[in-house]
N, C-alpha and C positions, 0 to 999 in steps of 0.2 A: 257529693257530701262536702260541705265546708271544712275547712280546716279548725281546730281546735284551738284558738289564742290565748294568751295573756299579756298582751299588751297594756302595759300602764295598770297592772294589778302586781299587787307588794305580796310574797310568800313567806310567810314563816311557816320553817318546819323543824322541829325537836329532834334529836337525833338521828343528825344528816349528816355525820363528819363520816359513814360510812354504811354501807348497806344500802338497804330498801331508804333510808331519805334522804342519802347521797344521790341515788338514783331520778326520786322524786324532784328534789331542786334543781338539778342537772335538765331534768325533760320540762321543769317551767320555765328554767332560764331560757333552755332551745326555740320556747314558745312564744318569748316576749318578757316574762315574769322580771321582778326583782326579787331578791331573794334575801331573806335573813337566814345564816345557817346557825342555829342553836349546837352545840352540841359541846356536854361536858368533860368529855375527851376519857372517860373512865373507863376500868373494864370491864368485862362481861358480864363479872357478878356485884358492879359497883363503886368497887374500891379506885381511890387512886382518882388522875383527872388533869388534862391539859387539853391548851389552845389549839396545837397543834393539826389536828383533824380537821377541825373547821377551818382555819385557815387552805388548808392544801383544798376543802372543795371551792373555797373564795377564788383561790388563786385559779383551780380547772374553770369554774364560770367565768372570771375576767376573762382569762385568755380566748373566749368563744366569743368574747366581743360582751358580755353582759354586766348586768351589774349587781354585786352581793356586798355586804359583809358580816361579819361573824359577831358570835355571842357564846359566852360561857357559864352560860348561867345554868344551874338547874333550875330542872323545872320542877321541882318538891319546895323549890326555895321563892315564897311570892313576892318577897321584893325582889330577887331577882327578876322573876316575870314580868311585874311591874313595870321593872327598869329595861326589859329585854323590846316592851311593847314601846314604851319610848322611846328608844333609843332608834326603833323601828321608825316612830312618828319624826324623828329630828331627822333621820337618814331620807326619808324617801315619802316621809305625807299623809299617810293611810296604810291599814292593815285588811287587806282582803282575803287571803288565803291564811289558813292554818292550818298544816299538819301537823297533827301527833304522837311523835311517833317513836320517842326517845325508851327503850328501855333495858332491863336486866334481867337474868334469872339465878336464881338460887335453889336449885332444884336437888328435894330429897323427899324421901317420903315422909308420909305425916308422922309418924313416929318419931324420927330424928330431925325432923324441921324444927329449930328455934323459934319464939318470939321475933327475936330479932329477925329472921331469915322475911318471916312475913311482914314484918312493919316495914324491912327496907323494900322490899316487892311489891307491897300496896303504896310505899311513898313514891316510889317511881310510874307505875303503870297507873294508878286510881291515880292519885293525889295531885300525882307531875302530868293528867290529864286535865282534869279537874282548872287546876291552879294557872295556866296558860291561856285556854277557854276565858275564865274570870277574869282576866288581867287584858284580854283584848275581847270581849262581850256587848260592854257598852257602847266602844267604836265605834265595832259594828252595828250597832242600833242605832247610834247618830246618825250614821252616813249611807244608812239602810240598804247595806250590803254585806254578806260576809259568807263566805266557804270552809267549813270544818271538816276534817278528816279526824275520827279515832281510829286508833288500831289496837284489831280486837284478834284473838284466837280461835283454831278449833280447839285448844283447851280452855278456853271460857266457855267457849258453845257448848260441847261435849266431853271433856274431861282428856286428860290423859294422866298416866302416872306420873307419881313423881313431882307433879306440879300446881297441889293445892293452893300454895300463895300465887301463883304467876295465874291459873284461870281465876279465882276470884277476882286479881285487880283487871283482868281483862273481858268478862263477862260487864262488872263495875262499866266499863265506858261505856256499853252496850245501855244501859240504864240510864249514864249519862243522854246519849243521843235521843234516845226515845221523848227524856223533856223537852232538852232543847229543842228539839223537832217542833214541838208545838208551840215555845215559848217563842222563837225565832223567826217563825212566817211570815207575821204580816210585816216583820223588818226587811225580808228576800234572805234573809239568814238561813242558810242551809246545811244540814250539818250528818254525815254519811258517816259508813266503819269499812272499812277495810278489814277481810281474815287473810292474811299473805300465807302460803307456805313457798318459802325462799330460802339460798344459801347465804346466809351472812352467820358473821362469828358465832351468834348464837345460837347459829343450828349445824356448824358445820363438823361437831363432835355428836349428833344424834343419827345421821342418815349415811350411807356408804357411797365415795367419790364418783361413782355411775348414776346415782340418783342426785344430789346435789347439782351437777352439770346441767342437768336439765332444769333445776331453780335457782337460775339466776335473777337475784333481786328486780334487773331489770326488766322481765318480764313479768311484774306484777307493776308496774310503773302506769301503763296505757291504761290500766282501768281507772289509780288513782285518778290519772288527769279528766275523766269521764268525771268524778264525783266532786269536783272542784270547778266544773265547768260553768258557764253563764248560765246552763238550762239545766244542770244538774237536778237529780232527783233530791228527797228528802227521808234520811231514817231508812236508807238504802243498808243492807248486809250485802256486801262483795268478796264472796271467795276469791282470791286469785293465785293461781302459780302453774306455772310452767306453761304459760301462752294460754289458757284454761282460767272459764269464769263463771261464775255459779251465782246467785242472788238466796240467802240464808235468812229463815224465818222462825219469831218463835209462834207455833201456831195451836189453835186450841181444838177439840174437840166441841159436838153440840152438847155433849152434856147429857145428865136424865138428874130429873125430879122423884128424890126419894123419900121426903116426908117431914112433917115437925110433931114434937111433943111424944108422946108414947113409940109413935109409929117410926123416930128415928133411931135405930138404935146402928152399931157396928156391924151390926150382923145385915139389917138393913140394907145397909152402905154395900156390902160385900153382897148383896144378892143382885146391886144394878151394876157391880162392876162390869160385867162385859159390857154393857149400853154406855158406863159413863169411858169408857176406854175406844168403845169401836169410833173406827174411825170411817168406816164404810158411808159417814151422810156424809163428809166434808169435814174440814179445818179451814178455822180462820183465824188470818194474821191480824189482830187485833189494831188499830193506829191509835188508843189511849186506852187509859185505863176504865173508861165509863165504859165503853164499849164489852170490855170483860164483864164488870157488871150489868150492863143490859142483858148480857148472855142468860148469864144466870137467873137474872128474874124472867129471863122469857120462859126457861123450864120450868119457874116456879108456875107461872101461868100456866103452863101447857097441863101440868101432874094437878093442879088445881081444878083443871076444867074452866078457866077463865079465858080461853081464844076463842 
């Protein structure tokens, strides 16, 4: 098996001054990569913000022989982005990598969650997604190439307490990828998710010091570099942590044909529930949204007597 490069390909990654995309830029530097490190230097729940961070992974990649440097922009902020993607192009030429990956949590239940707690949680994770994609998108379509990473959760995938704002804007990328997916193709734009579970700041007050140990950020790092690669997949879901890799889907039942006009009613509905629920034909993972809808009218066909 060939070895995995990035020679003469530019990286930007959003919240790299520590953690999982300190990791990340660290293993494309090792690879050949340039690297831009984003990061707004704040803490865990937002507040607050310096250079700092990013410079010290600038200064670990120099010293390995590569070459980076830093950006403090957020990424909820799009002339920052903007300016973060230029600054990219006047440094080093093109932008072919991007991870993203910068974010925060504000974690309470929905009851005592503020407005505010979610608007900062969707401006970081959705928005500071979003808004870095858009700011190096077109690039990539010029120069018809490009590698996107989001980073998404198992609380967007399936929920966990406490963290209504943080799964919404992480589910959100999930949403994002699925367009891009298709809008992106025939440029070679490829654009994946990552679900990490890892030890950095943001989880190292949830899990107890024998289990953290075994997720270290850096072992979610090898599968990134898999989704960033020349032959990478597309609209890929990558579980990864602790040396451990899963591929995550959202996927549908066949469905049953219940009726129109009179014959629909609630009660109806509840009488095919076990058909429209069994999962016993199969599940498919849909790659657009037409595809959902073919489903559906094909039961409509079937309950019609129209195949």
């Amino acid at each position: 098996m060939s070895d995995i490069r990035f020679d003469n390909r530019v990286a930007v990654i959003t919240g790299a001054g520590g953690g999982l995309g300190r990791c990340h830029a660290l293993e494309l530097a090792r690879r050949g990569a340039k690297i831009v490190i984003n990061d707004l230097g704040g803490s865990v729940d937002g507040s607050g913000g310096n250079s700092a961070a990013a410079e010290a992974v600038v200064a670990e990649i120099k010293a390995m022989g590569g070459e980076a440097i830093a950006n403090g922009a957020s990424v909820n902020d799009e002339a920052g982005m903007n300016a973060m993607v230029q600054q990219t192009l006047e440094a080093f030429g093109r932008i072919d990598i991007l991870i993203c990956n910068a974010g925060i949590l504000r974690d309470k239940s929905f009851s005592k969650m503020t407005h505010a707690d979610i608007d900062l949680v969707l401006d970081v994770h959705l928005r500071g997604t979003f808004k870095p994609i858009k700011a190096a998108w077109d690039i990539m379509k010029d120069q018809g190439y490009g590698r996107i990473v989001v980073t998404t959760s198992s609380t967007g995938l399936y929920g966990n307490f406490g963290q209504a704002n943080y799964g919404a804007g992480k589910l959100g990328v999930v949403g994002i990828m699925n367009t891009l997916k298709i809008e992106g193709a025939k440029y070679d734009i490829k654009i994946n998710a990552v679900c990490p579970i890892a030890a950095t700041r943001m989880t190292e007050n949830l899990m107890p010091e024998a289990v953290l140990e075994q997720l270290k950020p850096e072992y979610v790092t090898p599968g990134v570099m898999n989704l960033v690669k020349d032959d990478a997949p597309s609209g890929f879901i990558l579980s990864a942590g602790a040396g451990a890799f899963s591929m995550a889907q959202i996927v549908e039942t066949k469905g049953a044909y219940v009726g129109t006009g009179e014959a629909l009613t609630a009660e109806a509905v509840a009488a095919k529930w076990d058909e429209i629920s069994d999962r016993s034909h199969g599940q498919t993972a849909f790659q657009a949204g037409n595809q959902h809808g073919a489903n559906i009218f094909e039961r409509v066909s079937e309950g019609r007597g129209q195949t």
